[in-house]
N, CA, C and O atoms as a GROMACS GRO file, in nm:
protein
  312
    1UNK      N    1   0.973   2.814   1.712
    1UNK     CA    2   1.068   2.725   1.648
    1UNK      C    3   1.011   2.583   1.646
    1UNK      O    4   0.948   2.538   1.742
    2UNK      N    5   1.036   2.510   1.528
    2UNK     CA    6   0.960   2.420   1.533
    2UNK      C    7   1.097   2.301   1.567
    2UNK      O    8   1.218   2.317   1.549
    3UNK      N    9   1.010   2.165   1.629
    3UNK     CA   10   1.110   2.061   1.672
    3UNK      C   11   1.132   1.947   1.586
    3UNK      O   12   1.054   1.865   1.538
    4UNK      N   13   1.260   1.962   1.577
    4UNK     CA   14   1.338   1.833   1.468
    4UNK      C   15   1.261   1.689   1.550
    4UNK      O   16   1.262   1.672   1.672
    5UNK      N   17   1.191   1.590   1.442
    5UNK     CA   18   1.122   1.528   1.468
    5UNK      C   19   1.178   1.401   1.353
    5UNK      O   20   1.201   1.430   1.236
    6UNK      N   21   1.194   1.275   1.399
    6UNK     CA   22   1.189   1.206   1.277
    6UNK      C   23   1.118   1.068   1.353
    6UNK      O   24   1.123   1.044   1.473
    7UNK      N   25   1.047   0.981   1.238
    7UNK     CA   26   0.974   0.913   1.283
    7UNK      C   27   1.054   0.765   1.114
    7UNK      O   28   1.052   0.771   0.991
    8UNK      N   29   1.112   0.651   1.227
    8UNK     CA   30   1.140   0.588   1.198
    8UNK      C   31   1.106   0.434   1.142
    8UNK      O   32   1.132   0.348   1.226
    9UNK      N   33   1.067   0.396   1.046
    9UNK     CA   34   0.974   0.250   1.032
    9UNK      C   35   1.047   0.169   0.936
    9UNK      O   36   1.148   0.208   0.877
   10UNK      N   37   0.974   0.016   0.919
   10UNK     CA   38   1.029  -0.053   0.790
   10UNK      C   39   0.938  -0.112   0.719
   10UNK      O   40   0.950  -0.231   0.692
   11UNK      N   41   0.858  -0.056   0.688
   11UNK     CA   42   0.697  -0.037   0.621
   11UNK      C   43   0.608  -0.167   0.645
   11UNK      O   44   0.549  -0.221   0.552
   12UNK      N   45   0.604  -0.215   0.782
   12UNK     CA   46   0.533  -0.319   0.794
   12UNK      C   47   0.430  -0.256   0.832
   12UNK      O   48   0.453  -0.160   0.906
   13UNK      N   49   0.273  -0.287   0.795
   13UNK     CA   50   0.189  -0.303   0.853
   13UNK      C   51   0.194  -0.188   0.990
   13UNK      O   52   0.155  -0.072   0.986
   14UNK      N   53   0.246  -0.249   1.094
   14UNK     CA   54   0.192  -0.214   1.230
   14UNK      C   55   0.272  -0.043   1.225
   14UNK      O   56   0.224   0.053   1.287
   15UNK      N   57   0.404  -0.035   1.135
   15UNK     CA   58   0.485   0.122   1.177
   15UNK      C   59   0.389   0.182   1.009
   15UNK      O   60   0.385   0.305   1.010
   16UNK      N   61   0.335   0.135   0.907
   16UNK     CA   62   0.232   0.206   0.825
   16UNK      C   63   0.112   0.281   0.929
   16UNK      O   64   0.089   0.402   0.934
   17UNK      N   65   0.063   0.205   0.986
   17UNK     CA   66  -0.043   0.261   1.062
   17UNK      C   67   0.003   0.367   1.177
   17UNK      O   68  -0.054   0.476   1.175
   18UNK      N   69   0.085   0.348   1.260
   18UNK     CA   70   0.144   0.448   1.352
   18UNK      C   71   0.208   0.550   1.248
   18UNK      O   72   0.174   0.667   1.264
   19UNK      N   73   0.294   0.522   1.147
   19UNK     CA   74   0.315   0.655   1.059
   19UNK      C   75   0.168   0.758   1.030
   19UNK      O   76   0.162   0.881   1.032
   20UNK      N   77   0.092   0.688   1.013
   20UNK     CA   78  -0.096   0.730   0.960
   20UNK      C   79  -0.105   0.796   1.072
   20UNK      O   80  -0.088   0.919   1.073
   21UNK      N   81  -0.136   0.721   1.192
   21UNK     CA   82  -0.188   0.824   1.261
   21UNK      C   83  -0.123   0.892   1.400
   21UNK      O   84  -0.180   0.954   1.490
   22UNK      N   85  -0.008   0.863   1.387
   22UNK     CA   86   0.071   0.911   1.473
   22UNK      C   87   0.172   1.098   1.369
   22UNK      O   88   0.159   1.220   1.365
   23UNK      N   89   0.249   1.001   1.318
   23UNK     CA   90   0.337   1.120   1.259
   23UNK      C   91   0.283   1.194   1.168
   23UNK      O   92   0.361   1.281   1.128
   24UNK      N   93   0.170   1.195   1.115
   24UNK     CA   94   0.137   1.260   1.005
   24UNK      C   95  -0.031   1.364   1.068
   24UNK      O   96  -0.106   1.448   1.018
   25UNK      N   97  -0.019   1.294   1.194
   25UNK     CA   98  -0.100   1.392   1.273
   25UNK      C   99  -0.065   1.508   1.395
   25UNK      O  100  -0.128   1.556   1.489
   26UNK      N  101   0.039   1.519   1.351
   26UNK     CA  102   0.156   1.608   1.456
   26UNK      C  103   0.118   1.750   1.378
   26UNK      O  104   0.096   1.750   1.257
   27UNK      N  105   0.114   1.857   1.447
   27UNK     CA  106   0.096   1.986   1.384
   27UNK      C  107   0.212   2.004   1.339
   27UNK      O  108   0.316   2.001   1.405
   28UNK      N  109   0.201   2.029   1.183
   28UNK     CA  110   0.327   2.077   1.092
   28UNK      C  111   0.353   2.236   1.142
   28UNK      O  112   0.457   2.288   1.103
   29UNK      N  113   0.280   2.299   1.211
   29UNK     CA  114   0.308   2.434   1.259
   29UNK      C  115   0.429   2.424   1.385
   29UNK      O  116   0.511   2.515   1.402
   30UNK      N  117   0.426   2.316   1.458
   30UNK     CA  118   0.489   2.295   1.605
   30UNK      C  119   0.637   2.188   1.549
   30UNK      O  120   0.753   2.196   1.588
   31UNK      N  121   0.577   2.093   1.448
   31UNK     CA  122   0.666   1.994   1.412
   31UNK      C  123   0.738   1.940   1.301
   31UNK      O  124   0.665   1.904   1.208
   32UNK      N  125   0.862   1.925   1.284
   32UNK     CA  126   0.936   1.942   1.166
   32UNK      C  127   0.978   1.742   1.143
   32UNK      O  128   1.076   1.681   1.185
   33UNK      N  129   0.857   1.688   1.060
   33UNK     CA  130   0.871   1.552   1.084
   33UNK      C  131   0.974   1.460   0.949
   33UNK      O  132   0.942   1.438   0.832
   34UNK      N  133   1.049   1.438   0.993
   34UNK     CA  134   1.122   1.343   0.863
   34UNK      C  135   1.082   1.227   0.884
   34UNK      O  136   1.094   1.168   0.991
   35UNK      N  137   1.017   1.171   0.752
   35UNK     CA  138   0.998   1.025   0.768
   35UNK      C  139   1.115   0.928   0.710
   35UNK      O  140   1.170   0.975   0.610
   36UNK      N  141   1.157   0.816   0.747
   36UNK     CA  142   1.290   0.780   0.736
   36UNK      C  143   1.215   0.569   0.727
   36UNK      O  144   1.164   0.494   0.810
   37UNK      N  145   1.240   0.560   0.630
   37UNK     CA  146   1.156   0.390   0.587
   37UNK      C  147   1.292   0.328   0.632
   37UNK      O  148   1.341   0.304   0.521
   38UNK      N  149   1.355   0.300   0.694
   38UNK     CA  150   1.516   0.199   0.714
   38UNK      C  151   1.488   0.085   0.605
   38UNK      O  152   1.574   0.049   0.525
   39UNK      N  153   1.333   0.022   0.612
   39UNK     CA  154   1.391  -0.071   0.485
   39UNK      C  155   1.447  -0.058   0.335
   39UNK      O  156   1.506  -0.126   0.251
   40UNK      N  157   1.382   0.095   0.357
   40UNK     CA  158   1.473   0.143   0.138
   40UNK      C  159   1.630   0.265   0.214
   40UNK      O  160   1.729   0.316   0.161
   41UNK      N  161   1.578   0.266   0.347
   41UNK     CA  162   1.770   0.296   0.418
   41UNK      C  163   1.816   0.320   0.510
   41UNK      O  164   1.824   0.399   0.604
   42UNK      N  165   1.870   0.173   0.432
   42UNK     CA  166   1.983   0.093   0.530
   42UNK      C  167   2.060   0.148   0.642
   42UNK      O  168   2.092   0.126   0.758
   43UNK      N  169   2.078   0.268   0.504
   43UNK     CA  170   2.236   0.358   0.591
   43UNK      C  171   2.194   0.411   0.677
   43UNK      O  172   2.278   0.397   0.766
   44UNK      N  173   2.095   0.481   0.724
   44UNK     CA  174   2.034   0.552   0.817
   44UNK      C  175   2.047   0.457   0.969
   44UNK      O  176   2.044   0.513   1.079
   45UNK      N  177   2.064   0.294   0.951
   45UNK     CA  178   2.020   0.231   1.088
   45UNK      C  179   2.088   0.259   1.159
   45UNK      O  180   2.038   0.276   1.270
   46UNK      N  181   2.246   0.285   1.149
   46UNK     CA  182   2.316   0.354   1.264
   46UNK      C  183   2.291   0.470   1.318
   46UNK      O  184   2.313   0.491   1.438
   47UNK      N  185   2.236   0.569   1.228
   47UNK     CA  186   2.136   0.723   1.310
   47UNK      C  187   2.063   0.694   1.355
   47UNK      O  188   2.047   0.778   1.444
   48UNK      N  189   1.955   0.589   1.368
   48UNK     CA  190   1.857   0.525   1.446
   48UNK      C  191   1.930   0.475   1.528
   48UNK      O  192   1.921   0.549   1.626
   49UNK      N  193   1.997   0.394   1.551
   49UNK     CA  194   2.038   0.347   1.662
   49UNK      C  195   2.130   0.471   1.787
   49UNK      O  196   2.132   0.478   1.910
   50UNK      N  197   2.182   0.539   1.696
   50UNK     CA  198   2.277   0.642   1.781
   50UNK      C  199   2.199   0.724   1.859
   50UNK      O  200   2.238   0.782   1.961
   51UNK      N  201   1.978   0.734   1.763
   51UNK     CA  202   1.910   0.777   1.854
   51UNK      C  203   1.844   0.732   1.941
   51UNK      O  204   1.762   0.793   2.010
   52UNK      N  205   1.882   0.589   1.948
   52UNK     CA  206   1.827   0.543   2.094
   52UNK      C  207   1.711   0.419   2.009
   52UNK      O  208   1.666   0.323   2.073
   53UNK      N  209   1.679   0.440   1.878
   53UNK     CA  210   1.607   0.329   1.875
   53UNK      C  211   1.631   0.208   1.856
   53UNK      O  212   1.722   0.166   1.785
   54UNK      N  213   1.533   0.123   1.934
   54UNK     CA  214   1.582  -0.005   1.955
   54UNK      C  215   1.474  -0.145   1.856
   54UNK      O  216   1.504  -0.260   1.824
   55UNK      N  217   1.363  -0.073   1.838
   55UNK     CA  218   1.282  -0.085   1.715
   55UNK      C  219   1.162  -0.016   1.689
   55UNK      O  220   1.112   0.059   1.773
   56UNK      N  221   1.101  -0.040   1.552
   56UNK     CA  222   1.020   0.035   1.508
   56UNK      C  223   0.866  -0.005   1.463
   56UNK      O  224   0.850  -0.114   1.409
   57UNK      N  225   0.750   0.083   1.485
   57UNK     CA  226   0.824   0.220   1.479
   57UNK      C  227   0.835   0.297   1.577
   57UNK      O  228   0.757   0.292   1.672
   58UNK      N  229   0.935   0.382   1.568
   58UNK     CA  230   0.989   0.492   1.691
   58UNK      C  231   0.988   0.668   1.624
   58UNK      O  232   0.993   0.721   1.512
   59UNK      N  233   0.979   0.706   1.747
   59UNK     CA  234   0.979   0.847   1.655
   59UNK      C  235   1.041   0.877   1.760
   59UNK      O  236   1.029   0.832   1.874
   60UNK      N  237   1.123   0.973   1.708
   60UNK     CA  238   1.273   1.062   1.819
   60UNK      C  239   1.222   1.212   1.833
   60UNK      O  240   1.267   1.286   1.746
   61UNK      N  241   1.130   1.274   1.932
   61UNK     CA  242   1.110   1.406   1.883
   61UNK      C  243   1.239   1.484   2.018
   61UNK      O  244   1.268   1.444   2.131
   62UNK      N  245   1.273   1.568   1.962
   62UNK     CA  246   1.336   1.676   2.030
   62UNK      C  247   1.433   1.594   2.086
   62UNK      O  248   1.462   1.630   2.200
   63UNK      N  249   1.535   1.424   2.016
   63UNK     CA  250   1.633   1.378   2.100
   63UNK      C  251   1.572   1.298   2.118
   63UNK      O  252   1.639   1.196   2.099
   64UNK      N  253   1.456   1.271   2.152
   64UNK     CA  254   1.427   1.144   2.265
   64UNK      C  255   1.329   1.007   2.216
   64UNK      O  256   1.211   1.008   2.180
   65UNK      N  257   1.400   0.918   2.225
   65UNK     CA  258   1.327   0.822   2.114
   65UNK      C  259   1.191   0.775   2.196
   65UNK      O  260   1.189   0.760   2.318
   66UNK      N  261   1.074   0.754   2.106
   66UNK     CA  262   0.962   0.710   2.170
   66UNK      C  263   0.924   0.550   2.103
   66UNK      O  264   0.910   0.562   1.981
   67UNK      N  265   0.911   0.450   2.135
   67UNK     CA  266   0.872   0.350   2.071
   67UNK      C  267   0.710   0.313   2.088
   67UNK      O  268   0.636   0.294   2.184
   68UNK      N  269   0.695   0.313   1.936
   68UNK     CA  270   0.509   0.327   1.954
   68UNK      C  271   0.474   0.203   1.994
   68UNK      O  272   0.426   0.193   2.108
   69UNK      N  273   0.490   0.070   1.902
   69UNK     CA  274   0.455  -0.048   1.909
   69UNK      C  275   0.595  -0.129   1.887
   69UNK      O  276   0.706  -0.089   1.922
   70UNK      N  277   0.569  -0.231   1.830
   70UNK     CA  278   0.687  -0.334   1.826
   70UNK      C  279   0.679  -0.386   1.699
   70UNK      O  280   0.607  -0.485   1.710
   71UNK      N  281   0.724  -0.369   1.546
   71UNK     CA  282   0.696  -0.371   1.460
   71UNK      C  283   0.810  -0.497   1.438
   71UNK      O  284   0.788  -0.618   1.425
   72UNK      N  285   0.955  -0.411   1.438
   72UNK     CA  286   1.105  -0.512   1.394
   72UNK      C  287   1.176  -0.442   1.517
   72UNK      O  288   1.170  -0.328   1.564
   73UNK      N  289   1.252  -0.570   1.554
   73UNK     CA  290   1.376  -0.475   1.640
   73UNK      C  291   1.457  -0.469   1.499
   73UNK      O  292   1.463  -0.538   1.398
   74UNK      N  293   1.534  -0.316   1.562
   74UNK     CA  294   1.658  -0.276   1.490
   74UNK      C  295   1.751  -0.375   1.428
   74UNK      O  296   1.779  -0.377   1.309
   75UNK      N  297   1.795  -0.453   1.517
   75UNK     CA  298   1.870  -0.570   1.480
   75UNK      C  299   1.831  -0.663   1.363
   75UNK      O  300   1.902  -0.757   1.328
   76UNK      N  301   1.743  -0.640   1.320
   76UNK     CA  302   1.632  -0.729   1.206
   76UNK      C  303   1.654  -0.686   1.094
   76UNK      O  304   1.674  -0.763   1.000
   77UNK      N  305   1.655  -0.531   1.080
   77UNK     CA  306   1.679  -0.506   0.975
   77UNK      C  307   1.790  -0.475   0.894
   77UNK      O  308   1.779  -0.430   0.779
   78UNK      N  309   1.938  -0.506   0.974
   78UNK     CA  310   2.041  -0.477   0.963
   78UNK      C  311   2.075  -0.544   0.845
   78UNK      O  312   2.189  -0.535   0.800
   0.00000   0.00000   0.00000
Protein backbone atom coordinates (compact mmCIF):
# COMPACT_ATOMS: atom_id res chain seq x y z
CA UNK A 1 0.00 0.00 0.00
CA UNK A 2 1.35 3.02 -0.93
CA UNK A 3 1.51 6.28 1.60
CA UNK A 4 -0.66 9.39 1.18
CA UNK A 5 2.07 11.90 0.82
CA UNK A 6 1.64 15.60 0.01
CA UNK A 7 4.36 17.98 -0.33
CA UNK A 8 3.44 21.57 0.23
CA UNK A 9 5.21 24.94 -1.34
CA UNK A 10 4.63 28.57 -2.70
CA UNK A 11 6.91 28.33 -5.65
CA UNK A 12 9.77 30.23 -4.30
CA UNK A 13 13.01 29.33 -5.28
CA UNK A 14 14.14 27.45 -2.09
CA UNK A 15 10.43 24.92 -1.92
CA UNK A 16 11.14 24.67 -6.27
CA UNK A 17 14.32 23.02 -5.45
CA UNK A 18 13.24 20.77 -2.42
CA UNK A 19 10.07 19.91 -4.66
CA UNK A 20 13.15 18.78 -7.44
CA UNK A 21 14.83 16.89 -5.33
CA UNK A 22 13.09 15.93 -2.50
CA UNK A 23 9.36 15.01 -3.65
CA UNK A 24 9.82 14.04 -7.00
CA UNK A 25 12.56 11.64 -5.88
CA UNK A 26 10.39 9.53 -3.56
CA UNK A 27 9.63 6.05 -5.14
CA UNK A 28 6.25 6.40 -6.91
CA UNK A 29 6.08 2.53 -6.16
CA UNK A 30 6.14 3.19 -2.07
CA UNK A 31 4.66 6.87 -2.47
CA UNK A 32 1.48 8.51 -3.41
CA UNK A 33 2.81 12.31 -3.69
CA UNK A 34 0.32 15.33 -4.20
CA UNK A 35 1.93 18.39 -4.99
CA UNK A 36 -0.13 21.29 -3.58
CA UNK A 37 1.56 25.16 -4.76
CA UNK A 38 -0.65 27.24 -1.75
CA UNK A 39 0.33 30.21 -3.82
CA UNK A 40 -2.26 29.29 -6.92
CA UNK A 41 -4.26 27.57 -3.46
CA UNK A 42 -5.19 29.55 -1.19
CA UNK A 43 -7.93 27.30 -0.05
CA UNK A 44 -5.81 24.50 0.74
CA UNK A 45 -3.81 26.75 3.66
CA UNK A 46 -6.12 25.61 6.26
CA UNK A 47 -5.34 21.69 5.23
CA UNK A 48 -1.83 22.71 5.59
CA UNK A 49 -2.14 24.10 8.61
CA UNK A 50 -4.62 21.39 10.15
CA UNK A 51 -1.45 19.28 8.98
CA UNK A 52 0.82 20.69 11.18
CA UNK A 53 2.52 22.94 8.69
CA UNK A 54 3.95 25.83 9.90
CA UNK A 55 5.93 26.74 6.63
CA UNK A 56 7.16 25.74 3.46
CA UNK A 57 8.29 23.73 2.02
CA UNK A 58 6.89 20.86 4.12
CA UNK A 59 5.88 17.58 3.11
CA UNK A 60 3.31 15.60 5.42
CA UNK A 61 4.06 11.89 4.67
CA UNK A 62 1.87 9.31 6.44
CA UNK A 63 0.30 12.45 8.87
CA UNK A 64 3.38 13.85 9.88
CA UNK A 65 4.58 17.14 8.71
CA UNK A 66 8.33 17.42 7.85
CA UNK A 67 9.72 20.95 7.24
CA UNK A 68 12.57 20.87 4.69
CA UNK A 69 13.89 24.44 4.75
CA UNK A 70 12.30 27.77 5.52
CA UNK A 71 10.95 29.16 2.39
CA UNK A 72 7.45 31.37 3.81
CA UNK A 73 5.87 30.80 7.08
CA UNK A 74 2.27 29.82 6.60
CA UNK A 75 1.14 32.99 7.94
CA UNK A 76 2.66 34.84 4.79
CA UNK A 77 0.78 33.45 2.54
CA UNK A 78 -2.55 33.83 3.94
Amino acid sequence: MKLKTRFYHAGCPVCVEAENKIAHALDPARYDVEIVHLGEQKSRIAEAETSGVKSVPALVLDGVPLHINFGASIDDLK
